[in-house]
C-alpha positions in Angstrom: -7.4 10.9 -23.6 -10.6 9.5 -25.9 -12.8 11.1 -26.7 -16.7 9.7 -27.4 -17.9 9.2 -31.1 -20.8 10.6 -33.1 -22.2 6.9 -32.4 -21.4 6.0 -29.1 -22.1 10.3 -27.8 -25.9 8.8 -29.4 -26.1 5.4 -27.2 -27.3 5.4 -23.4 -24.6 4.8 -20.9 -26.6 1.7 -19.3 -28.5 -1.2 -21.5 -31.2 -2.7 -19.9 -31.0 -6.8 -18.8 -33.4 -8.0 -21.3 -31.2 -6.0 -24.1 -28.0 -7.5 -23.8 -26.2 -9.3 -26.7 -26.2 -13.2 -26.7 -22.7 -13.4 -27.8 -19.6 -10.6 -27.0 -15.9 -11.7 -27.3 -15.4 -11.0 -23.4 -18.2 -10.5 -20.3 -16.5 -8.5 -17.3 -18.4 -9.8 -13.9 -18.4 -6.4 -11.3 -18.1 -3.1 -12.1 -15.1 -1.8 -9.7 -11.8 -0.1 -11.0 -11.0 -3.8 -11.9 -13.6 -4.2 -13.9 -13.5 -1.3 -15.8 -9.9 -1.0 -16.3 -10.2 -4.7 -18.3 -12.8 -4.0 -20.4 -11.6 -0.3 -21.6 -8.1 -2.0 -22.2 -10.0 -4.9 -24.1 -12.6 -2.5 -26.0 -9.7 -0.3 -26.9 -8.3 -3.5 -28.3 -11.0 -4.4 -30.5 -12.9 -6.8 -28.3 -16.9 -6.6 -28.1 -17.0 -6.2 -24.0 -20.3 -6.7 -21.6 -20.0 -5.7 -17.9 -22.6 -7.2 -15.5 -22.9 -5.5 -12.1 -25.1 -7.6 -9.9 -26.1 -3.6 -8.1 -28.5 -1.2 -8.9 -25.6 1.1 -9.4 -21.9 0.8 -11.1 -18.7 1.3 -8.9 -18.3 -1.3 -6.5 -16.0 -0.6 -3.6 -13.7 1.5 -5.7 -16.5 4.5 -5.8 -17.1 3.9 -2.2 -13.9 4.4 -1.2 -11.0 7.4 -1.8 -10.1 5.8 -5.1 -6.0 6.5 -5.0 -3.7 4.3 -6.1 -0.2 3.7 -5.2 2.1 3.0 -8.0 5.9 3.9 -7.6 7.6 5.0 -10.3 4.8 6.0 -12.4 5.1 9.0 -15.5 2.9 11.3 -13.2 5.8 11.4 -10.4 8.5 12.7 -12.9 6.2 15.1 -14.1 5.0 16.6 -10.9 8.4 16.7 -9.8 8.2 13.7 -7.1 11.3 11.6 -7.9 11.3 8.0 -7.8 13.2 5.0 -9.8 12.1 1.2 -10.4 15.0 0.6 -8.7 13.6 2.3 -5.4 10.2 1.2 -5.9 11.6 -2.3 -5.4 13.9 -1.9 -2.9 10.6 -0.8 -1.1 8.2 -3.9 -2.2 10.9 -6.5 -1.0 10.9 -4.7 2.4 7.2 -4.4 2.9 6.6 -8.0 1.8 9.3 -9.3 3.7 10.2 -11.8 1.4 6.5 -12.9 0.1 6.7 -11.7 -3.1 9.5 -13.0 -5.5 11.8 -10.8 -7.3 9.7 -11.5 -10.6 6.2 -10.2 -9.3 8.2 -7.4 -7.8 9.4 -6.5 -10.7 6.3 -7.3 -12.5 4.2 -5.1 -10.3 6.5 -1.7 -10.7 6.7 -2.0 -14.7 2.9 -2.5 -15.2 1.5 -0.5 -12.9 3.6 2.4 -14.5 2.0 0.7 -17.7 -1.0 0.9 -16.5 -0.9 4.5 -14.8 0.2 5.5 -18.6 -2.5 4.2 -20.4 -5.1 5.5 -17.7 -3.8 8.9 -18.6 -3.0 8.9 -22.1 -6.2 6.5 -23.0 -9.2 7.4 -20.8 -10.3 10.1 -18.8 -8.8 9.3 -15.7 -7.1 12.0 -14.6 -4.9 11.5 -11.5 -2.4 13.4 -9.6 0.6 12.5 -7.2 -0.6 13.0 -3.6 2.1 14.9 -1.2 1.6 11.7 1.1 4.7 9.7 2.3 4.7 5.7 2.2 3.4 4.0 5.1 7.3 2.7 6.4 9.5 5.7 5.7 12.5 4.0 7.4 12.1 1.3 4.8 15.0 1.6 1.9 13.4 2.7 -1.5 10.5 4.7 0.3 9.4 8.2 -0.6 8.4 11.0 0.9 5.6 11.6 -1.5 3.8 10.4 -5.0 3.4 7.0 -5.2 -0.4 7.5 -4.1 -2.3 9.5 -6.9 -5.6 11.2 -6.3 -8.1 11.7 -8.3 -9.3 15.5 -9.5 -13.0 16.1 -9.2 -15.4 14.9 -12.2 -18.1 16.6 -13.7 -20.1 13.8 -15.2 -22.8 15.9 -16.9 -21.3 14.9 -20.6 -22.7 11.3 -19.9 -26.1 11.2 -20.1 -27.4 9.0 -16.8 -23.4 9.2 -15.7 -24.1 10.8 -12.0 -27.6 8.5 -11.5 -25.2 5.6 -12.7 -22.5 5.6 -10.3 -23.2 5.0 -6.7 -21.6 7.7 -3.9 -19.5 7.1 -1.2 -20.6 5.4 1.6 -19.6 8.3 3.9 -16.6 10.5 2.4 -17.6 14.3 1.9 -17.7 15.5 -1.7 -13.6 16.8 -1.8 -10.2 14.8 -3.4 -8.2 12.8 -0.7 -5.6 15.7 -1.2 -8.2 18.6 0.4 -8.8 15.9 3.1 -4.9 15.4 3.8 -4.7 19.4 4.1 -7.5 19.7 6.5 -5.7 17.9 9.2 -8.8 16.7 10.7 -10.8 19.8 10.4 -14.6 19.9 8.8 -14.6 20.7 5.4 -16.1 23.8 4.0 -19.5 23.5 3.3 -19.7 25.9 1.0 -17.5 24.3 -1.1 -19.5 20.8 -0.5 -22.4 22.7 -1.4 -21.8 23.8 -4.5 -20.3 20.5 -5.9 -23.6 18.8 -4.7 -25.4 21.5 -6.6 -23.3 20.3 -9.8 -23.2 16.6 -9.5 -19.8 16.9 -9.5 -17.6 13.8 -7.7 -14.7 12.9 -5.8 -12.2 10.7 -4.4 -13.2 6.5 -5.8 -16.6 8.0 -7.4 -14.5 10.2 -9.8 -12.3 7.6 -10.1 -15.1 4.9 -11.3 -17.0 7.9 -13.0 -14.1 8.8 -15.3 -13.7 5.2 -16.0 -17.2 4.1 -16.7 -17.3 7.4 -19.1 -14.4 6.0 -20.8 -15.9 2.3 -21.0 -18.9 4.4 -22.7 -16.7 6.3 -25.0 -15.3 2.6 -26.0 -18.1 1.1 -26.4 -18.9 -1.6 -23.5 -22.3 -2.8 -23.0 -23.0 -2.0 -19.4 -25.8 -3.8 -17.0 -26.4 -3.1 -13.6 -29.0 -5.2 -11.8 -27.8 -8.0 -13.4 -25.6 -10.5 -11.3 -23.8 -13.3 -12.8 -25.6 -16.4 -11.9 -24.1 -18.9 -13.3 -20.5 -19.8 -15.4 -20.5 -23.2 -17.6 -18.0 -24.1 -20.3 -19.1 -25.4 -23.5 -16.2 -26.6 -26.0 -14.0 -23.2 -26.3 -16.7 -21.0 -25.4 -17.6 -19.5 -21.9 -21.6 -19.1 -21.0 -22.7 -16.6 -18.5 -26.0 -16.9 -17.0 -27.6 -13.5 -16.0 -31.3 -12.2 -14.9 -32.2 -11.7 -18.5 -30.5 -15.2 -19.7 -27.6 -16.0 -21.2 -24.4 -14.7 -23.0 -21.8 -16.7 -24.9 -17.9 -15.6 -24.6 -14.6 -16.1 -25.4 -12.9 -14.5 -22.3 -15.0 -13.9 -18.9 -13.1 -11.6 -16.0 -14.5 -12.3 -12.9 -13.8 -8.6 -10.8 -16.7 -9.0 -8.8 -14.9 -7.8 -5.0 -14.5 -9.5 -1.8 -16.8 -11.5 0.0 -16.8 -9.4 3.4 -20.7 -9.2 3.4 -21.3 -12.8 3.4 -21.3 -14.0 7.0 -21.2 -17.6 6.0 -17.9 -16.5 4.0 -15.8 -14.3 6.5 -16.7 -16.7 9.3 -15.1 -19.9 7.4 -11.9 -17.8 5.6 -11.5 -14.7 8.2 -8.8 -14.7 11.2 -11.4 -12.2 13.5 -14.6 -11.0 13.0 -14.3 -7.7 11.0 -16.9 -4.7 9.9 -16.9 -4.0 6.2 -17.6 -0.8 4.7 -17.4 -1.7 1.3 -20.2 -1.8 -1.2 -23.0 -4.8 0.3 -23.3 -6.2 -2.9 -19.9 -8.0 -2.3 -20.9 -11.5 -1.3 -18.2 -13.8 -2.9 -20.3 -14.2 -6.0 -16.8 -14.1 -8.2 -15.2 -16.6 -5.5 -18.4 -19.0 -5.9 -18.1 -18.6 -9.5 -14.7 -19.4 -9.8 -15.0 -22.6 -7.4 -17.7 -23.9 -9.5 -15.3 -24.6 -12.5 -12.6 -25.9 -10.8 -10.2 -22.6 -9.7 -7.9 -22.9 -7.3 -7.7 -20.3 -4.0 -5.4 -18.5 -2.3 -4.3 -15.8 1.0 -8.3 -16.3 1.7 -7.4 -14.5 5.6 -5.8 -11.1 3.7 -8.1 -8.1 4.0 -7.6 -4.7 3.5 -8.1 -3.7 7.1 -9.1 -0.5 8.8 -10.4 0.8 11.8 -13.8 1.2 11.5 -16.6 3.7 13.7 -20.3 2.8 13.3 -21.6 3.9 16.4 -22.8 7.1 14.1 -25.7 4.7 13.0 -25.4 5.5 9.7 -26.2 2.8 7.2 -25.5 1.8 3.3 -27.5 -0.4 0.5 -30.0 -0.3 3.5 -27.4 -2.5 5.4 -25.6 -0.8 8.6 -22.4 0.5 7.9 -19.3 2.8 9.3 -16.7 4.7 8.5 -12.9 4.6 9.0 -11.4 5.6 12.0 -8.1 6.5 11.7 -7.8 10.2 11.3 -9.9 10.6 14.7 -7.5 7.8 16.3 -4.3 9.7 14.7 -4.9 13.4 16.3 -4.1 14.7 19.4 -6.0 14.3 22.9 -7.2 10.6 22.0 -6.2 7.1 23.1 -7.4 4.0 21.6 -7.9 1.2 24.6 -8.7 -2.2 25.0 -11.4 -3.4 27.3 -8.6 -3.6 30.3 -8.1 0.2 29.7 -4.7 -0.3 28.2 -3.4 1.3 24.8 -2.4 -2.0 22.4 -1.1 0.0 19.8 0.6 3.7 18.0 -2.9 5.3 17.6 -1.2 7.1 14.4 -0.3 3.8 12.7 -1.5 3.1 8.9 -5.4 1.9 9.3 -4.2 -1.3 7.5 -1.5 -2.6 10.6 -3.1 -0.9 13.4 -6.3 -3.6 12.2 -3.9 -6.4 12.6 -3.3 -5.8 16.2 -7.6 -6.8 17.1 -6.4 -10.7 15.8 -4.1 -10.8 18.4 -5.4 -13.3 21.2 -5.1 -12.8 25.6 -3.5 -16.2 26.2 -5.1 -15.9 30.1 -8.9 -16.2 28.0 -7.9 -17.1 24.9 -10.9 -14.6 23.8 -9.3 -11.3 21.2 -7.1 -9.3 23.6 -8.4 -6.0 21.7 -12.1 -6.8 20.8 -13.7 -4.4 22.2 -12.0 -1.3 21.7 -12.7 2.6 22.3 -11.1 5.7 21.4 -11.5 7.8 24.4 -11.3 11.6 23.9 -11.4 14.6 26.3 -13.5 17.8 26.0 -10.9 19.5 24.0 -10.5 17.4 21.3 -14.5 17.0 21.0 -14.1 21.1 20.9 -11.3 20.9 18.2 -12.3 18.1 15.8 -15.0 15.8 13.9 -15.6 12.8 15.2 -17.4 10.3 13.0 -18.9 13.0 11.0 -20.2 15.1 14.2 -19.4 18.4 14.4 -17.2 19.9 16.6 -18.9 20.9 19.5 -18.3 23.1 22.9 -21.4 22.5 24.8 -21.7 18.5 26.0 -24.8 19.0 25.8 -24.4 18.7 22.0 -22.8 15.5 21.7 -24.1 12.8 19.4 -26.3 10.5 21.7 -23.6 7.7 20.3 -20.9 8.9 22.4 -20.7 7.9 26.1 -20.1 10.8 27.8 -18.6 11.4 31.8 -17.5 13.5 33.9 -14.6 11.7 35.1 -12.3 8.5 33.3 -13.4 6.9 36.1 -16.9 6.9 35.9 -16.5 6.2 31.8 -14.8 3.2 32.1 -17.9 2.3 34.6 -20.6 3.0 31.3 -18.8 0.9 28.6 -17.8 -2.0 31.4 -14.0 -1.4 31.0 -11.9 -1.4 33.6 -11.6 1.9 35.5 -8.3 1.5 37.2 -6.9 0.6 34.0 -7.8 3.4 32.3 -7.0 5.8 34.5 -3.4 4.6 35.2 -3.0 4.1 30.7 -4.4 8.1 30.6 -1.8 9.1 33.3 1.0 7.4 31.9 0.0 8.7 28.4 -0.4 12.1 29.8 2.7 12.8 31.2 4.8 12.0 28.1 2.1 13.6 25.7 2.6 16.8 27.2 6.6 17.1 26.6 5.2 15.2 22.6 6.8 11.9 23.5 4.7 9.0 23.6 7.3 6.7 25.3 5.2 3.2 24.8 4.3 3.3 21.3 6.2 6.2 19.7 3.3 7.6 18.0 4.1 10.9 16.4 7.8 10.3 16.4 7.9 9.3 12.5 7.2 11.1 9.1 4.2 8.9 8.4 2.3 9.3 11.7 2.8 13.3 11.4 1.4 13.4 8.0 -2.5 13.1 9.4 -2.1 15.3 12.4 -2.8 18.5 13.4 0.4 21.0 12.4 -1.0 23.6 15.0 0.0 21.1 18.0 3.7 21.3 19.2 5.9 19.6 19.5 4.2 16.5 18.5 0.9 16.7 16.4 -0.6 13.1 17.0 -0.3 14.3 21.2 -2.2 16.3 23.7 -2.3 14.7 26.9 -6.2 13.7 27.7 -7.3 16.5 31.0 -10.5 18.5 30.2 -13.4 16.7 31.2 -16.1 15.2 30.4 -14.6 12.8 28.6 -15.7 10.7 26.0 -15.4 7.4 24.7 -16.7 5.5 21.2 -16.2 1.9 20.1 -13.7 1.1 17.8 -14.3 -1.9 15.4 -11.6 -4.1 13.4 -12.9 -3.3 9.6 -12.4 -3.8 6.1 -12.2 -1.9 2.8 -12.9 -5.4 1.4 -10.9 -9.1 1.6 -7.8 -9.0 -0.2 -7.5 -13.3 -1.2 -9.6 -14.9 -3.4 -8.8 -16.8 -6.8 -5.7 -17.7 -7.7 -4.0 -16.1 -10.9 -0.9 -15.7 -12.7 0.8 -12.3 -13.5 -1.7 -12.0 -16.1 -4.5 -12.6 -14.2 -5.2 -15.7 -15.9 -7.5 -18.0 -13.3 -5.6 -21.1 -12.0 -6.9 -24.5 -11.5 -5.8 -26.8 -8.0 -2.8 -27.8 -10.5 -1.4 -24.7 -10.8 -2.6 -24.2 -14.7 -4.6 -21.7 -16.4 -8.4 -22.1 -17.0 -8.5 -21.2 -20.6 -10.3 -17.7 -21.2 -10.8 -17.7 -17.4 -9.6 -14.0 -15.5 -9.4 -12.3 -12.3 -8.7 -9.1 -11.0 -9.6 -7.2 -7.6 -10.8 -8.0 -4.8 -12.2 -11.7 -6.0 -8.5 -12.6 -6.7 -5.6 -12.9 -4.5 -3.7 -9.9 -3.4 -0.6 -8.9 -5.2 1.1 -7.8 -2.1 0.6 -10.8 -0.2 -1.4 -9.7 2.8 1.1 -6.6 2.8 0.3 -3.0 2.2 3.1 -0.8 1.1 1.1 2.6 1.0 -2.1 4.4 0.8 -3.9 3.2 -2.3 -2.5 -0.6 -2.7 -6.1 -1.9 -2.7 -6.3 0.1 -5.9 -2.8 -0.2 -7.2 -3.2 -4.1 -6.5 -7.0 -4.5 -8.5 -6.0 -1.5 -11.3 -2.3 -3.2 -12.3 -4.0 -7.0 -12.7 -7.1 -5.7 -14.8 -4.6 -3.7 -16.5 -2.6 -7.2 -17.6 -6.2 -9.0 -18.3 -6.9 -6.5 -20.6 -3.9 -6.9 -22.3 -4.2 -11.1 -22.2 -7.3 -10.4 -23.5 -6.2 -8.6 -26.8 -3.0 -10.3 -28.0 
């Protein structure tokens, strides 16, 4: 791990636009894990490095999310005692990409992101630990029943002057690791505990993530910006030239790690398969993608996301922009259903968020309208009494309940308030009812594998993603088809070098994150991809970048 110099320990963690240098060897567009993990690789290396982050804070969607990242193999398994091989880890990957990625970016992906998991550790302050949490297809050959996704351990980021200011917070996840969250099986943290790490600036989850790696781009000595997008991208002879608020900057390299484009309408409605609600940071427009198009790169997998399902009915909003939060740990526990507008269940409530989001593109051939769009997680009076939902408190009283959540007395007359079909719903709960109360869920299976248990409640016997749905009032909450952020974009190599429409390399042009195309090819192996994908490309970049 680095540690800061006299010099740099002396030199403001943010420079202000009209301060910037006119010429650094490599300008790093976004401010994610991606980001980040380039330039500290390239600074290390010797390179003069500028990040510009078009927000008023750093972090991107990496410190608004849970920041883990899935890496099999890695040194931290063997050392935490998870085992795990190469061998394994790709016997999983070929499985979960049925096929999509070739045995060379298989291998690829399992020896650098142990690469890159190494140098994280050894070479910056990141500090993460191997998360008890099983891959997402247990039955899978090469899968394990935990370590692959490492968590973060909470950061103090007092040492860097301006570090907590800096970096923005999480658009909704409390202030503990995803670990604690895992353990609380749907409970409420204590807020004690949130309390006092408030008190201390301290962060979690993606925040201590990008806050361990923005102190570390400090301690290396990258210029940082934020408020300062990347206008503009022109080639002149060998030399890259970025335009920014405060004017121009002349490079050998650029990395364009800007994120996805989810929050451009004009975007997501041209490239995405279903309308989707993004809960990522607002600032990702597709300014990388634009960027990239405007010299002549080539595109690709522009329909992946990284999909979840998402609540907003909470109101809550983020950037001044209306946002939500995901919705899978409320979906997962027992005494809920998830239904369509007819009142039928479409899917295994307790699936990973990222395949249970794939099920709203599917299409009702007798409307051709989205079968699923609307949905609703419906709940009874004990789970409301048991559990969180969005945020809210449990609560006993129904008099209580968040004004978002339709309330009734009956299924029947529910169904009546959100315009669903009462019948419907009434025969789906029955039918769901009787098999939840022996723990078998006899249409989907929920509960019946190692990855569905992991998120529900231990306390519930014999199955802990079922409780049949019989104490009224009931209550019911839309469910939306979200994103974490969209997974295609530019087209790179292994080494994140940019391609043009003829399959070649744009000299000194690089991608990595969300702006780039996914390394898993629309597939997501385990909790933490999004991260293992953007962290093990920047981690090549950076090394392109200094050889």
């Amino acid at each position: 791990m680095s540690s800061p110099s006299a010099e740099t320990s002396q030199k403001p963690l943010l420079t202000s636009v009209d301060a910037l240098p006119e010429n650094v060897d490599v300008v790093v567009v976004g401010s994610g894990c991606a980001g980040l993990t380039s330039a500290v690789v390239a600074a290390q290396g010797g390179r003069s490095v500028l990040v510009l982050e078009k927000a008023a804070q750093l972090g991107g969607t990496t410190a608004a999310g849970g920041g883990v990242m899935w890496a099999p193999a890695n040194p931290l398994m063997e050392r935490h005692g998870h085992p795990d091989s190469p061998k394994a880890g790709k016997e999983y990957l070929r499985a979960a990409t049925a096929g999509a990625m070739s045995e060379e970016e298989i291998d690829w992906y399992i020896e650098t992101s142990a690469e890159a998991v190494r140098f994280l550790d050894e070479k910056t302050r990141v500090d993460y630990l191997p998360l008890n949490r099983p891959d997402y297809h247990r039955e899978w050959p090469g899968s394990t029943p935990s370590g692959r996704g490492l968590d973060h351990r909470p950061v103090d980021p007092s040492d860097v002057p301006g570090l907590r200011e800096a970096v923005r917070s999480s658009t909704y996840f409390p202030l503990i690791t995803m670990d604690e969250r895992d353990q609380l099986h749907g409970a409420a943290p204590d807020p004690q505990l949130l309390e006092s790490r408030a008190q201390a600036g301290v962060r979690t989850m993606g925040a201590a993530l990008l806050s361990a790696l923005a102190a570390s781009a400090w301690d290396a000595g990258v210029t940082l910006a934020t408020e300062a997008p990347a206008t503009g991208l022109d080639r002149d002879g060998d030399t890259w030239v970025v335009q920014h608020p405060g004017g121009t900057v002349r490079a050998e390299g650029v990395v364009v790690s800007s994120g996805g484009f989810e929050w451009s309408e004009q975007l997501r409605g041209t490239l995405l398969k279903f309308p989707i609600t993004p809960i990522s940071a607002p600032s990702n427009e597709g300014d990388g993608l634009k960027l990239g198009l405007g010299v002549g790169a080539a595109v690709a997998q522009t329909t992946a996301i990284w999909g979840v399902p998402v609540l907003t009915a909470h109101g809550a909003t983020y950037d001044g922009k209306p946002s939500g939060r995901m919705g899978n740990v409320e979906a997962t526990l027992p005494g809920s259903v998830v239904v369509n507008r007819a009142g039928r269940r479409f899917v295994n409530e307790a699936l990973n968020y990222h395949d249970f989001s794939r099920v709203f593109a599917n299409i009702d051939p007798a409307t051709s309208t989205f079968a699923n769009i609307p949905a609703y997680l419906v709940v009874d009076a004990g789970y409301a009494e048991r559990y969180p939902i969005a945020g809210h408190a449990p609560f006993t009283d129904p008099a209580d309940a968040p004004s978002w959540l339709v309330q009734a007395e009956t299924l029947a007359e529910l169904a009546e308030k959100i315009g669903m079909d009462a019948p419907g719903l009434e025969d789906t709960v029955a039918r769901f009812n009787d098999g939840a109360r022996d723990g078998v869920d006899s249409e989907f299976g929920r509960g019946s594998t190692e990855q569905d248990r992991h998120l529900g409640d231990p306390a519930i016997e014999p199955n802990p993603c079922l409780a049949p749905l019989e104490k009224g009032p009931f209550y019911a909450v839309q469910l939306h088809p979200g994103v974490l952020g969209t997974a295609g974009g530019l087209d790179t190599d292994l080494n994140g070098r940019v391609l043009d429409w003829n399959g070649e390399p744009i000299p000194g042009l690089y991608a990595a994150g969300n702006c780039s195309a996914t390394v898993f090819k629309d597939a997501y192996p385990g909790g933490g991809a999004t991260i293992g994908s953007a962290i093990t490309r920047a981690y090549a970049v950076g090394q392109s970048l200094i050889q």
